[in-house]
MARKOL-302638 format. One record per residue (C-alpha): residue in three letters; x, y, z. Coordinates in steps of 0.25 Angstrom, whole numbers, plus 5000, padded with zeros to 4 digits. Layout:
<nodes>
alaXYZ/...
</nodes>
This chain:
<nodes>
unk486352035091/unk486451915099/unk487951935102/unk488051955120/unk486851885121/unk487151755120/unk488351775130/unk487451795142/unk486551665139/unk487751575137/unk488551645150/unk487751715159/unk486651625157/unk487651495153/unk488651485162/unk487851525172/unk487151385170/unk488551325169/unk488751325184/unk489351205185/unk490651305184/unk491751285193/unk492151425199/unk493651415197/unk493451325184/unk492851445178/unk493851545182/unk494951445177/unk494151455163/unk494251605164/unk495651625168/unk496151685156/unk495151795157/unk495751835172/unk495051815184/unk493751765182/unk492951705196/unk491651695198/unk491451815208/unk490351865217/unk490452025223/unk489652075233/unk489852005249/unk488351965256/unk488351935269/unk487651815275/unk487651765289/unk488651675295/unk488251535295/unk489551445302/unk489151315306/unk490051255316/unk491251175310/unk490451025306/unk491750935306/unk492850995311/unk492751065326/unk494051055332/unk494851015321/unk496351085318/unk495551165306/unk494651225316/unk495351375315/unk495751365301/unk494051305296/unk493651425305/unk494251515300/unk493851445286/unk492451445289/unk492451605290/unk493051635278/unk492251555270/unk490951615278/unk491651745274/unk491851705259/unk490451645256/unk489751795263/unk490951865252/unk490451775240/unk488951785242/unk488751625246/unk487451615252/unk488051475258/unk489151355260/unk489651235264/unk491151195264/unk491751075270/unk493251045273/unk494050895273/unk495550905276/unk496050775279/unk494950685278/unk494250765289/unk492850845286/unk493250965293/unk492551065290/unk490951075284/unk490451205285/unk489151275281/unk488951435277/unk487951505275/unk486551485270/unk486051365260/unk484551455259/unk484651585261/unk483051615261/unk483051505272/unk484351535278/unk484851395278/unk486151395281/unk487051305276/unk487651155282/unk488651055279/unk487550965272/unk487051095263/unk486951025248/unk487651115238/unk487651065222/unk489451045221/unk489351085205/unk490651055199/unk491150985212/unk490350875206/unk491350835196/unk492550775205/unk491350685210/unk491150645195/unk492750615193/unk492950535205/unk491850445201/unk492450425189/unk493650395195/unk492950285205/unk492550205190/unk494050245184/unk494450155200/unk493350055196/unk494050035181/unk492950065173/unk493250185166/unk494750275165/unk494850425166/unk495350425151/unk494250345146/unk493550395133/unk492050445139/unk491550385125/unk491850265130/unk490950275141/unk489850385135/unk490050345121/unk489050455116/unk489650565124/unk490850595113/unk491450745107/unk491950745094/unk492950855089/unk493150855073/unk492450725073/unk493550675082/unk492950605096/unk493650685109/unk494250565118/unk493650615129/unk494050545144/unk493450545155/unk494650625161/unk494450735150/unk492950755156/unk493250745170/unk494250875168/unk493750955159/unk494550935146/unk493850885135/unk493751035126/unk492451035130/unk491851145139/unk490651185148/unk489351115141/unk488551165154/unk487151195146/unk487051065144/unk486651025159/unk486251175165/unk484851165162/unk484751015170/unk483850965160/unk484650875150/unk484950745153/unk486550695155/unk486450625143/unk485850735135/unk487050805141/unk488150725137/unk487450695124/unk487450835121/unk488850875127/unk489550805115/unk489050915104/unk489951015111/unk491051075105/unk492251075112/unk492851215116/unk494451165117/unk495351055113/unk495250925121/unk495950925132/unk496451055130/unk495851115141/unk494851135151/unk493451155149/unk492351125160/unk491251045156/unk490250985165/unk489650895154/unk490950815154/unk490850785169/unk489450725167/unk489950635155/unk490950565164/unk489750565176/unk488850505166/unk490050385161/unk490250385175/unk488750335177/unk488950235164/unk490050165167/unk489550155183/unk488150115177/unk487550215187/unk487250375186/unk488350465190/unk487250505202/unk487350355207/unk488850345205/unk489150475214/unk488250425223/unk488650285225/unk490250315224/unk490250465231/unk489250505237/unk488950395247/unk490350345249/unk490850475252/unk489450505262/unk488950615253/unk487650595257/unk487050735254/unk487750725239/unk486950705227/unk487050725212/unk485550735211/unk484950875210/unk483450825214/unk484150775228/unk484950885230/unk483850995229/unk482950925238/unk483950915249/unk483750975262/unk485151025260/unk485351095245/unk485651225247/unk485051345240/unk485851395227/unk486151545226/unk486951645218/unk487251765220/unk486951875213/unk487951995215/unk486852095207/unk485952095218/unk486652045229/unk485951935234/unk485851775231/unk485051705221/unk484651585223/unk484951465211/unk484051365207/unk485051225209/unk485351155196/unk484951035192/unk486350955188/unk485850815187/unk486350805175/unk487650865174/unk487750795191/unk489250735187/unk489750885183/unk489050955194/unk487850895200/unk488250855216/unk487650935226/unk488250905242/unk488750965254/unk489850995262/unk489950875271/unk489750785258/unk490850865250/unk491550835263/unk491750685260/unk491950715246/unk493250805249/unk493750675258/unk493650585248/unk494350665239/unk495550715247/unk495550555253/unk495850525237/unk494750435235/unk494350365249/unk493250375258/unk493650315270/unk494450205268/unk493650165253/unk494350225241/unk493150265233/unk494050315221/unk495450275221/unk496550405223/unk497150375209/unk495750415202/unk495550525212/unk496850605211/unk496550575195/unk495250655196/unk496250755204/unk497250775194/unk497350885183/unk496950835171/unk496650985163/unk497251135165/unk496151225170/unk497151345170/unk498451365175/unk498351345188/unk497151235189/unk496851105183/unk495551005183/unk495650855187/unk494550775185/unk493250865193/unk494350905200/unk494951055197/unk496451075202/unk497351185207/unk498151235219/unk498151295229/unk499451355236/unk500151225229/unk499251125235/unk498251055225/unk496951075224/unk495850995220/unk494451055218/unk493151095212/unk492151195212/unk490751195206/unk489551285202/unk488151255200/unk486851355202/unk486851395216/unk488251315222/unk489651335221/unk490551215227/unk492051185228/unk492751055232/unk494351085235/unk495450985239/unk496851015241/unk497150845242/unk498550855248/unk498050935260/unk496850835260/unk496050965260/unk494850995254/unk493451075254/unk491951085248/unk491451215248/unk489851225244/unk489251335241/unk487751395236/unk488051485226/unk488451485212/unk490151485211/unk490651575220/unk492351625223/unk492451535236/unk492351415228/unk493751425223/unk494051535234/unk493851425244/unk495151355240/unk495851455245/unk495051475259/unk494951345262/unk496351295260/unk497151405266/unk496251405277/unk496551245279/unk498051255275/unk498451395276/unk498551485266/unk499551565256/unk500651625262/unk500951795261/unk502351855256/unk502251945267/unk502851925282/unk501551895289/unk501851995298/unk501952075287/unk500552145282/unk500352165266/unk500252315263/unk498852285254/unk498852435252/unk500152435244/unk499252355233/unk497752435234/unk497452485221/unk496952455208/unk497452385196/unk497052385182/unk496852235176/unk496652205161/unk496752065159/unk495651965155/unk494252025159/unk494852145164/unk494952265156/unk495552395165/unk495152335176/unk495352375190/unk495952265201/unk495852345214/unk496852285224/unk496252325239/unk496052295253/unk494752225260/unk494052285271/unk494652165279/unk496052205274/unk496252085263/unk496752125250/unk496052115236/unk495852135224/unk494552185217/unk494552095203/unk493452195197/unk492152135190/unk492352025202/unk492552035215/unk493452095226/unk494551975230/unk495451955243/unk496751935243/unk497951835251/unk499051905255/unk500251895244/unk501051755244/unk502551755243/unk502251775227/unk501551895231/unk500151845226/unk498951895232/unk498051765230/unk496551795230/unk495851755244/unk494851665235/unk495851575225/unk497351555226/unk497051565209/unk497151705210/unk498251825215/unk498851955214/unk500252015216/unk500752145213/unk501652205203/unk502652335213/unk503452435206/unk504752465208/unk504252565220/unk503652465226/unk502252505221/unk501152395215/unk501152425202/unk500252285198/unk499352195203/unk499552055195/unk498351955196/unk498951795194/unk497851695189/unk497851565184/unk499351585179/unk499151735172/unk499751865180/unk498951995178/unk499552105181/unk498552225183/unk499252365183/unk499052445197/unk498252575195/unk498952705191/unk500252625191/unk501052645177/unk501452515169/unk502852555167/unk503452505152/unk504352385152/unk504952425139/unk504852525129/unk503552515121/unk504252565109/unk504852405112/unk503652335110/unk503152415098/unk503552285089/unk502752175095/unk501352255095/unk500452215085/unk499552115083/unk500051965082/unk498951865073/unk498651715084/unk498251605077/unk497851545091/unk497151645098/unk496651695084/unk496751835085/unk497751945084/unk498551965096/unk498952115097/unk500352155104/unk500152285111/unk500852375122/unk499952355136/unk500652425147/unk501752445141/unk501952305137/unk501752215126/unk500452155126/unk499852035117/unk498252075116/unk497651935115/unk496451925108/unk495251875116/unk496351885128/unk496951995133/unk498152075131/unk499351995137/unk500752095141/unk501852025140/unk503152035149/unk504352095142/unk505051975133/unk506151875142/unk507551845135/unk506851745126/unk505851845121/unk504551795128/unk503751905133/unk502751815145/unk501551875145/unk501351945159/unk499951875163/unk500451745159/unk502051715161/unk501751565154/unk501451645142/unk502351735132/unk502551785118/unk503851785110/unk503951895097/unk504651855086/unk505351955078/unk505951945062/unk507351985059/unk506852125055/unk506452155071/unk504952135068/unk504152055078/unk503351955068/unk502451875077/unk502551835094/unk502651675099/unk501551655110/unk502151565119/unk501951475132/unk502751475143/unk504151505135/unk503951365128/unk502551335121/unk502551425109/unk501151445107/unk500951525094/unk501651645084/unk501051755083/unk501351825070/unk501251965071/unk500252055062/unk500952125051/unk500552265047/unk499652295058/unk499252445060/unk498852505073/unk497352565069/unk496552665078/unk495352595085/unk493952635081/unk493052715091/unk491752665097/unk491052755089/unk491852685078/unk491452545083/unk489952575084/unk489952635068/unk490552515064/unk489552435071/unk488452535065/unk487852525078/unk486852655078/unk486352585065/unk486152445072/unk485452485086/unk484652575077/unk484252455068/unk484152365081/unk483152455087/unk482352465076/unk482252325074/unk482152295088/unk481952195094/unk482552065089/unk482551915089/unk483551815087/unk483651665088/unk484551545085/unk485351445088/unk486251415101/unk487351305101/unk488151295114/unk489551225107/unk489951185122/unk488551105124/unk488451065111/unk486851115111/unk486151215104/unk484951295108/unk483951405103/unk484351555105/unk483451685104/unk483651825107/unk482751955109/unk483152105110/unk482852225109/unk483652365110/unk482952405123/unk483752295130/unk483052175129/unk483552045128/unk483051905127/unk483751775123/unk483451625124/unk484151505122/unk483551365121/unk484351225122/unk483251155125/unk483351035135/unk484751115138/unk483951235143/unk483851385139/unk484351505143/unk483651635143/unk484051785145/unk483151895144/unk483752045145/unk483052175146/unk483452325150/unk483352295166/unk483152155168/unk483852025164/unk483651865167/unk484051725163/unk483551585165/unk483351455158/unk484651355161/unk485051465172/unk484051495183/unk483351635182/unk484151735183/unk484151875182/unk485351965178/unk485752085188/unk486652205188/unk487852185179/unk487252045173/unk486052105168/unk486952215161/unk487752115155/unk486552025151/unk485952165144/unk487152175137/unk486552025130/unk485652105122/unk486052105108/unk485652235106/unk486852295115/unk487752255104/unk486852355094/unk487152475105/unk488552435113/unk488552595115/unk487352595123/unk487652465130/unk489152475133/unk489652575143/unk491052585137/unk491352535123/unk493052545118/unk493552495105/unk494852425112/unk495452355100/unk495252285087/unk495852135082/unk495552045074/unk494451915075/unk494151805067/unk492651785065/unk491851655062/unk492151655049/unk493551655052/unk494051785047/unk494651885054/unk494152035057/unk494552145063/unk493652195075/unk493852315086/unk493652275101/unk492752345108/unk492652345124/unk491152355129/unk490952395144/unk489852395154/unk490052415168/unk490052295176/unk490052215163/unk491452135158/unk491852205146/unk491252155131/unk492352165121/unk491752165105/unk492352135093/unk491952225082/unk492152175067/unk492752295061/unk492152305048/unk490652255052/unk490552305067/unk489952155071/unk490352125086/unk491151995079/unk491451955095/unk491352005110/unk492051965122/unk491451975137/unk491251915148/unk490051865154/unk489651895169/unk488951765177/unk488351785190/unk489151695199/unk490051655186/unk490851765184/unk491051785170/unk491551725159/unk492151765145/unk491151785132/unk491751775119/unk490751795108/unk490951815093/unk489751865082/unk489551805069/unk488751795055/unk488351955058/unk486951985048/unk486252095046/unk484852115049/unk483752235048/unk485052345051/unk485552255062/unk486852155062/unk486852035070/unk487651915073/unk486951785070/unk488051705075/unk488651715089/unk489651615096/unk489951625111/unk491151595118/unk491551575133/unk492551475139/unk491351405148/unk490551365137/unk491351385124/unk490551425112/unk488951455109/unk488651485096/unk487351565093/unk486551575079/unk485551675076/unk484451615066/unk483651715067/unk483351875069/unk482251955072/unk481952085070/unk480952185075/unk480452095086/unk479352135097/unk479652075112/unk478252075121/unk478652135136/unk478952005140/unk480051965130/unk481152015140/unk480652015152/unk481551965163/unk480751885172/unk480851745176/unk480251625169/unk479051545175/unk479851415171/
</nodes>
């Protein structure tokens, strides 16, 4: 089969090429899965490096930058960041430009204040504002059709041409998500680019909501450079760079490589412990999106010019109306954050903040302003996305303007042991998961988020939130008993409430169950198309979503809303006939937006699920691996399109059952990808740099090999059948399937579909681990199933995942009986 395979080449391999991804962008996308950061594990040590302070040296920070500087020296050792640069304006005053730790750690160059780092992401504000210096000189509007500036570069749905703005693109709101293989391999041109950006397919509405796109950002660079009849290279020069006094900034990558200055790129690898180093992209031709490399005492005048509104010394570059446009929210990124105009929005305790992070091979960057305190900060880092991009926020503002204040007398110490212990979590990615509440060796409190990492914790507020040490995003409280004991821990993010039961603590029935015996039953959405099963879950009434996760409810108010107890915004209202009998439930948002009714299933009878045992019959498993063996090995090819890019490539894929896997995939001037698996060893290269997979990321790449799906017994750990619903194939009919859970230590959980009448995998659910990425979810779904020589394969398979929306994979041709020479699956690095 070629069903996980393609999932590492188009993830692991994929999105790690998609580095351009802002840290807390990411997580915003994920948020419904639950917390999902990018996380490193185990603390390095490196020497200290504190250069004295370079602006400020007897300023009224002094105390309060010290003490700055030692945490932030303490946090880069924690998050394994070989070294840093970070610059502070309040004011209009420089006042702080510090260098950490090495820039080359073979050569044990430490890091300076004129260090380069490439700025990623960062780089997109640079391309907003000069936008908005040619919205101040009248020659073109926010809202002005890009068609009308770069006629060719026009997206059509059902025929009909998307008036696309210049404002749409600039925030991240045209339907259209991450297109990122058109640029990673740095070999196709920006015409070729945009040329080919318009064959995508859009993955939402317009204007419906958020989707990151690079390729968008280079559009308005490149009318930028036509209507200012110069490249967009030239026009940040000559209307940034040089007026600010950035003088070691530049867009170019030949320049910024050769500089004395460029730092070394690394990542760290938690398998081995230790730092590899990254070969530094060329961006040149995504530069508008994410192509500017600097340094601190640069990104210095930048952060003036911004909080001054505009103006550089008395000259008003870019008039304050066009700035605090590019500043204003103009999409939702998630409950509690918005995007401007290459700006991202949130808060921090009330205040607002304005900032952007951004990740290329080798560098992390983040640029935060809170303008109302005339506050703001450049943190530069040399390796790819780490926690203190979005954790700085927090560090560097509360140690410039105080921080949260605690419930608690200050006299008064929090009893952390009261709250030690475990708790159970099953929300989003976690399944019987344990939360372990403890206390540091340096006597802080935290909680181990397992799978990631262990996180400190503030003291609780007045609210009695424990807000994470790293984001103001992110807190827990705890649920006591009537005796005073804690009964819960309850995790709040991005607007949702988890509540995760405390270890050995009984959840205590709110109602009779014999109550809620009317509503259970399954409930047939049009709009999440799926059955929607109400079930009793901890004693409460529960509505299993598909593809979701199983939501309790609270009991109903005097209107008979039942809120949903993750989610207060949300509710459900039964409606029940005459005769008593509940007939369907109203979803409904915040008590006045009635979204859908949900008839109710008529007739439905509780059936006994099958075994495993069961499972694998039905699948005629024994039979397959014993036909797989025999007509071992195999050879697939076909056909690759990429719906997001709009491009299409060449796949082909080898394998044997002795655990050997190979797989290739060509988009020619676009680059290639290639993975090669076998029974101890496991690499990548092509678009990515070299890369060979370690611990628990070459267990999951082994679990690529298509033939693990003909033997999930001798490749799974723990296999449970957990439940059975109903799926609606490509064909668009409906069929019933039983869920089974598949498990390997260290490994996120894969959940497979089973058709119940043919045994097929019709879809599987995972998430995909990424070295310095974190993870993200998988949804893949097998059709046009044939057989072949006692084997059954799918010969067509369509990937989903919310970066890049959906890859569809044809098979054209399979192979039987196929002999590999020795070298076929040797993991070794190409000459090339």
């Amino acid at each position: 089969m070629i069903l996980m395979s393609t999932k590492l080449n188009n993830l692991n391999s994929l999105a790690g090429y998609f580095s351009m991804l802002n840290l807390k962008e990411e997580t915003k996308m994920k948020i419904k899965s639950g917390i999902q950061a990018v996380m490193l594990l185990v603390s390095m040590m490196f020497s200290l490096m504190l250069p004295t302070l370079a602006v400020a040296k007897e300023t009224v920070y002094s105390e309060q930058l010290n003490k700055l500087i030692e945490v932030m020296e303490a946090k880069r050792q924690e998050f394994h960041i070989p070294g840093m640069a970070l610059a502070v304006v309040k004011d209009d005053q420089v006042i702080l430009t510090q260098g950490f730790g090495q820039m080359d750690m073979a050569n044990n160059k430490a890091v300076t204040s004129e260090t380069l780092f490439a700025i990623g992401s960062s780089s997109k504000a640079f391309t907003a504002t000069l936008f908005g210096m040619l919205v101040d000189d009248e020659q073109v509007n926010w809202d002005d059709l890009v068609t009308d500036y770069l006629p060719d570069y026009e997206f059509k749905v059902e025929g009909e041409v998307l008036p696309i703005t210049f404002r749409d693109m600039l925030s991240h709101r045209t339907g259209y998500t991450r297109n990122d293989l058109l640029w990673a391999n740095g070999q196709a041109s920006r015409d070729l680019i945009l040329k080919t950006a318009t064959r995508a397919e859009p993955v939402d509405e317009f204007r419906k909501k958020f989707y990151y796109n690079n390729v968008m950002f280079l559009a308005a660079g490149e009318a930028s450079a036509k209507i200012s009849k110069q490249s967009w290279d030239d026009l940040l020069m000559s209307r940034l760079l040089k007026p600010l006094g950035m003088k070691g900034a530049t867009s170019n990558h030949a320049t910024a490589i050769t500089d004395k200055n460029i730092s070394k790129g690394y990542q760290w690898n938690e398998e081995t412990e230790s730092h590899d180093v990254m070969p530094t992209r060329n961006l040149n031709n995504i530069a508008p999106a994410g192509g500017i490399y600097s340094n601190v005492n640069d990104m210095a005048q930048w952060l003036r010019f911004q909080l001054n509104k505009g103006k550089v010394g008395s000259e008003q570059l870019l008039s304050e109306k066009q700035l605090l446009e590019t500043h204003e929210e103009q999409i939702k990124m998630s409950q509690m954050a918005g995007y401007g105009m290459g700006w991202m929005l949130q808060e921090w305790q009330g205040k607002k903040v304005v900032e952007h992070g951004g990740n290329i091979d080798g560098f992390g960057a983040q640029v935060s302003l809170i303008p109302e305190e005339n506050l703001g900060y450049v943190l530069l880092t040399n390796v790819t996305a780490t926690p203190l991009q979005q954790g700085s926020i927090g560090i560097v503002f509360e140690h410039l303007l105080g921080g949260q204040q605690s419930t608690a007398d200050p006299s008064t110490k929090v009893d952390y042991q009261k709250y030690v212990g475990e708790y159970h979590a099953n929300f989003g990615p976690f399944k019987d998961a344990i939360f372990t509440f403890s206390v540091k060796d340096d006597g802080k409190p935290a909680v181990d988020v397992p799978g990631q990492m262990l996180y400190e914790l503030k003291d609780p507020d007045e609210r009695g939130k424990w807000f994470f040490a790293l984001t103001n995003a992110i807190s827990v409280s705890f649920d006591l008993d009537n005796d005073g004991g804690v009964a819960a821990m309850r995790m709040q993010q991005n607007g949702m409430n988890f509540e995760l039961p405390r270890k050995g603590v009984e959840i205590k029935p709110e109602i009779e169950t014999a109550l809620l015996r009317p509503f259970l039953g399954g409930y047939d959405s049009e709009k999440l198309n799926g059955v929607i099963n109400a079930k009793i879950q901890n004693h409460r009434l529960t509505m299993d979503v598909p593809n979701q996760m199983a939501f309790e409810l609270h009991l109903p108010d005097e209107a008979g809303f039942r809120e949903f107890r993750i989610k207060s915004d949300t509710s459900v209202k039964f409606v029940i006939d005459e005769a008593g009998t509940v007939t369907a439930f109203e979803l409904w948002k915040n008590k006045t937006e009635l979204v859908e009714t949900v008839p109710k299933i008529k007739g439905e009878v509780t059936e006994v699920l099958p075994t495993v045992e069961d499972i694998m019959a039905l699948r005629k498993s024994k039979k397959r691996l014993k036909a797989l063996k025999k007509k071992s090995g195999v050879s697939m090819s076909g056909s690759i399109l990429v719906k997001s890019s709009g491009i299409t490539g060449k796949i082909t894929s080898q394998f044997d059952t002795k655990g050997n896997f190979k797989q290739a995939i060509d988009f020619g001037i676009f680059g290639d990808i290639n993975v090669v698996i076998n029974d101890d060893k496991g690499s990548t290269y092509g678009i990515n740099p070299y890369t060979e997979f370690k611990g628990k990321y070459l267990k999951q790449a082994q679990r690529e090999n298509p033939a693990v799906w003909f033997d999930l017994a001798g490749n799974y750990e723990e296999i449970k059948v957990v439940g059975t619903s109903e799926l609606t194939v490509g064909d668009g009919e409906s069929r019933k399937v039983y869920q089974l859970s598949l498990k390997v230590e260290d490994l996120p959980t894969t959940v497979a579909y089973i058709d119940s009448e043919t045994g097929d995998v019709l879809k599987a659910k995972t998430k995909v681990m990424m070295p310095s990425m974190g993870s993200v979810s998988v949804e893949t779904t097998y059709e046009d199933y044939r057989e072949k020589k006692g084997l059954r394969l799918p010969y067509k398979v369509n990937i989903n995942n919310p970066m890049m929306g959906e890859t569809v994979i044809t098979l054209d041709q399979v192979k039987l009986k196929q002999k590999f020479n020795k070298n076929t699956f040797s993991v070794s690095q190409p000459d090339h």
